[in-house]
C-alpha positions in Angstrom: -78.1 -10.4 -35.8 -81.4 -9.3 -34.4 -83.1 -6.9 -36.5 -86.1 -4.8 -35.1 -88.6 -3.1 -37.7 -90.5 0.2 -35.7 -93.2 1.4 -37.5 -95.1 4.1 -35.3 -94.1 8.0 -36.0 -94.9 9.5 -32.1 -92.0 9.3 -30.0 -94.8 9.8 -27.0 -96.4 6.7 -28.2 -97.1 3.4 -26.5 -95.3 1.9 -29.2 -92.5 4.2 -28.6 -92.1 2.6 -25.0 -92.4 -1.3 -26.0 -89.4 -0.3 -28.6 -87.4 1.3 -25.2 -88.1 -1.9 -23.8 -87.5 -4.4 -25.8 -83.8 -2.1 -26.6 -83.1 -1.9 -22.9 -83.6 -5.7 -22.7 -81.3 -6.5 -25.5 -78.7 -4.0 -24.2 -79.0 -5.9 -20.9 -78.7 -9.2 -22.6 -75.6 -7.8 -24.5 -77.1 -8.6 -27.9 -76.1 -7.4 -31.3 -78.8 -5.3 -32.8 -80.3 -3.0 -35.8 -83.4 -0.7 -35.3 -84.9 0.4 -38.6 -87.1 3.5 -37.6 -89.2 3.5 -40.7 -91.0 7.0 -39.8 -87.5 8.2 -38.1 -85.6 7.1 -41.7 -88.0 9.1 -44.2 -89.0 6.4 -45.5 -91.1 6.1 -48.3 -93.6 3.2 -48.8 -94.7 4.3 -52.0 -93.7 1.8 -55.1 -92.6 4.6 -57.6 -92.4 4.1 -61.1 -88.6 3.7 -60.6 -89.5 1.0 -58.3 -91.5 -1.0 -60.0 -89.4 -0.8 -63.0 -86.5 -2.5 -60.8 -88.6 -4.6 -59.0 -88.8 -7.6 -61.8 -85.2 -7.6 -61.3 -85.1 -8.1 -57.5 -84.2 -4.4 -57.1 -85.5 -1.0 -56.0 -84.5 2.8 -56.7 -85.4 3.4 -53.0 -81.8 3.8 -50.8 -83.6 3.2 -47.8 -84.9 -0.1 -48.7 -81.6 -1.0 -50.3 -80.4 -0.5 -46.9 -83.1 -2.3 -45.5 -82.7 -5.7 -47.4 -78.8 -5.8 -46.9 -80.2 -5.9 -42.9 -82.3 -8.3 -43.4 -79.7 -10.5 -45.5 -77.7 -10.9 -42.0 -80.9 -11.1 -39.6 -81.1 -14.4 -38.1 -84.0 -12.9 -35.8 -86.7 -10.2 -36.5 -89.1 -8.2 -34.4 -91.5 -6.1 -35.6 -93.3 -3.3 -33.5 -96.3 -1.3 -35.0 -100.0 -0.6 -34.5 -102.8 -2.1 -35.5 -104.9 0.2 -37.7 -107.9 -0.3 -39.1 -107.5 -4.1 -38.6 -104.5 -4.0 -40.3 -100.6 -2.3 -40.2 -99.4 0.7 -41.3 -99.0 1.9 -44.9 -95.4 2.1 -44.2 -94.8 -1.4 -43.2 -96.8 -2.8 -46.1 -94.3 -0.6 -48.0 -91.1 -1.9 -46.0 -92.9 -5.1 -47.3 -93.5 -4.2 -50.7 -89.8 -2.5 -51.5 -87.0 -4.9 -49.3 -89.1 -8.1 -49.6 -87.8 -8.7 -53.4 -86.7 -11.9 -55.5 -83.5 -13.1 -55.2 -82.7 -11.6 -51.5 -86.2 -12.1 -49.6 -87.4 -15.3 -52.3 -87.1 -17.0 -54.7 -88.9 -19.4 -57.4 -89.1 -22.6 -58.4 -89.1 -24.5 -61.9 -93.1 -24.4 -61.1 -92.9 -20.6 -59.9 -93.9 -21.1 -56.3 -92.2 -18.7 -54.2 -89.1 -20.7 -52.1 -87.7 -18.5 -48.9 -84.5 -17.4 -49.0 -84.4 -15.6 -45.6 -83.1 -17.5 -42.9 -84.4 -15.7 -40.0 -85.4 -18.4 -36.8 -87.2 -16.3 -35.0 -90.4 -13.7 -36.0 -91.7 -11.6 -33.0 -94.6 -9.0 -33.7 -95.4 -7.0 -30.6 -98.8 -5.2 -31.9 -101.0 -2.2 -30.2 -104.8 -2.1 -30.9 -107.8 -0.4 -29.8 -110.0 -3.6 -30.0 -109.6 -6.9 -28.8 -106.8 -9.4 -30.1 -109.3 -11.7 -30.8 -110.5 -9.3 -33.6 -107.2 -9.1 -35.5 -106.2 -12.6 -35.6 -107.5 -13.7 -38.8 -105.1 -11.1 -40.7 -102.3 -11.2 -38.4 -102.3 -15.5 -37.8 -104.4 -16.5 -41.0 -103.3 -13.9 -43.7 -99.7 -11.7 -43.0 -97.9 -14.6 -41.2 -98.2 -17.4 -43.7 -99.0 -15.8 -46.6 -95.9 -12.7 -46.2 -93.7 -13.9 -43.4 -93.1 -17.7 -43.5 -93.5 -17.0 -47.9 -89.5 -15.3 -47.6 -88.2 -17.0 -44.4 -89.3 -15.5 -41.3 -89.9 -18.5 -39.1 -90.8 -19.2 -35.6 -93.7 -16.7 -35.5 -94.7 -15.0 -31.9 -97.1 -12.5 -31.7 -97.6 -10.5 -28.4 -101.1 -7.7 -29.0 -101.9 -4.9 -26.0 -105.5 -4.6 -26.7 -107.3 -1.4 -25.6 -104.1 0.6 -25.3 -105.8 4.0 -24.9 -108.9 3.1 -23.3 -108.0 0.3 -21.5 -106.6 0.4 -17.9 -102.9 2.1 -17.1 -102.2 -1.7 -15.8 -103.0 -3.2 -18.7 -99.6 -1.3 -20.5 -97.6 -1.8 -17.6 -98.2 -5.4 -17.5 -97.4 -5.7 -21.3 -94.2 -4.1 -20.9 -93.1 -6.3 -18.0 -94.4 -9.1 -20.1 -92.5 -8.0 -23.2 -89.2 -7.6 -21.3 -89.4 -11.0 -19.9 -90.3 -13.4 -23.6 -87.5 -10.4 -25.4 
């Protein structure tokens, strides 16, 4: 199943139309997939006290992201679509992160307590927006939030696709993304 993560709350947004996209492709393709609208779903990327009380125990209070890591227990490929902001992503994906990616579903430990995967998803595609140039965001995205949060629980096979200068940048540039996007979907 492929699982795509939208983290962006305009529905007039760039990011709005790479999610059209990439859907419309995979309704073309005839594939299987779930869209978790984090912003559409309510959701909450605060760790509450309830939270973090369940959390040692590989669970959380929060329905959503109970919901959230049954998804991700029959994903086999991922994409994740959100903005770049302030160099890194949204509060509410770093909460999707915090709350679904727990031990015993997302990882594991060994008998030396490193972290072992125990997602089995094949395929990772993040399809980023950004005001400055991709070259600016790799060290978090390639250096820091793909080895050290993606590849740690099992997402594998990592692409990442950035539109730089998406609102100051030319009215090509997006169209040209999108096209792009439809064709590697």
């Amino acid at each position: 199943m492929i699982t795509i993560v939208y983290a962006h709350p305009w529905t007039g947004s760039f990011n709005h139309a790479i999610l059209e996209t990439v859907t419309q492709q995979l309704d073309f393709d005839e594939e299987n997939y779930n869209v978790i609208d984090l912003y559409a779903d309510g959701f909450n990327p605060t760790m509450t006290t309830d939270d973090l009380r369940l959390y040692s125990k590989g669970k959380t209070a929060d329905k959503n992201a109970d919901r959230y890591r049954h998804i991700l227990s029959n994903t086999t490929e991922i994409i994740f679509i959100f903005p770049i902001w302030w160099g890194m992503i949204p509060a509410n994906l770093k909460g999707f992160f915090d709350k679904t990616l727990l031990r015993g579903g997302a990882f594991n430990h060994d008998n030396k307590g490193r972290l072992v995967p125990a997602l089995h998803i094949k395929r990772t595609v993040l399809i980023t927006t950004s005001q400055g140039e991709t070259a600016m965001y790799k060290p978090f995205i390639e250096d820091y939030l793909i080895p050290n949060v993606l590849n740690a629980v099992g997402m594998t096979g990592t692409q990442w696709y950035n539109c730089d200068r998406v609102s100051h940048g030319p009215e090509e540039n997006r169209k040209n993304f999108l096209k792009y996007i439809a064709m590697v979907i």
